[in-house]
C-alpha positions as CSV (number, residue, x, y, z in Angstrom):
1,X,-14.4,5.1,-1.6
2,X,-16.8,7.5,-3.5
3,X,-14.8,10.4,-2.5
4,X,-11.3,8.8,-4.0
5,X,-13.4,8.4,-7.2
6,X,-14.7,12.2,-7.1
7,X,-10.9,12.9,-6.6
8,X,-10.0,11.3,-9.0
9,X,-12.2,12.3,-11.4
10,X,-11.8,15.9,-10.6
11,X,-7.9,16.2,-11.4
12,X,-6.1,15.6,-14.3
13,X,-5.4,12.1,-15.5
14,X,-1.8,12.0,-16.4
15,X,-0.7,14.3,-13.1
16,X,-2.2,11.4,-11.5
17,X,-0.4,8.8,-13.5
18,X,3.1,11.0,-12.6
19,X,1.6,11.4,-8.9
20,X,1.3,7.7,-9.0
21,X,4.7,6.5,-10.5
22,X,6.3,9.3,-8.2
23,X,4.8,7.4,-5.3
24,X,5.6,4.2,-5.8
25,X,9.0,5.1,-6.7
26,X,9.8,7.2,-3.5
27,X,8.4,3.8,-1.6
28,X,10.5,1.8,-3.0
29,X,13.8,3.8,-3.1
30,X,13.2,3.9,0.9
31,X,12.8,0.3,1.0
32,X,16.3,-0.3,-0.9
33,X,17.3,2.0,1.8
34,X,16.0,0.2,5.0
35,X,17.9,-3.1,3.4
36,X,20.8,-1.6,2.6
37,X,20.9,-0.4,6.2
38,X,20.1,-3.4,7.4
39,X,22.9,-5.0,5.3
40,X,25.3,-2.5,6.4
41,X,24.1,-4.0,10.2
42,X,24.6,-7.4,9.3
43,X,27.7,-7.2,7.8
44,X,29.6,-4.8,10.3
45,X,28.3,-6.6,13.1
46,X,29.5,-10.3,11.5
47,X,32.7,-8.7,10.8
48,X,32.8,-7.9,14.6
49,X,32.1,-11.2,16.0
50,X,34.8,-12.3,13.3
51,X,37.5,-9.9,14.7
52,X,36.4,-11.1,18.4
């Protein structure tokens, strides 16, 4: 933990804000694309039990 503080400390604050926001949004854009995947699943495979 005292080495993420000298990190930290040693760069420059608002690259590590950007770093930060850049970070959570590339999590979060592959999330929305985990559920749209699984979405995709659910609703091609309902469609196929429909069609059967």
């Amino acid at each position: 933990m005292g080495r993420e503080k000298d990190f930290q400390h040693n760069r420059h604050p608002l690259f590590d804000y950007k770093l930060i926001i850049f970070l959570r949004c590339s999590h979060f854009i592959s999330i929305l694309h985990r559920v749209q995947r699984f979405l995709i699943y659910r609703i091609s495979s309902s469609r196929f039990d429909f069609i059967l």
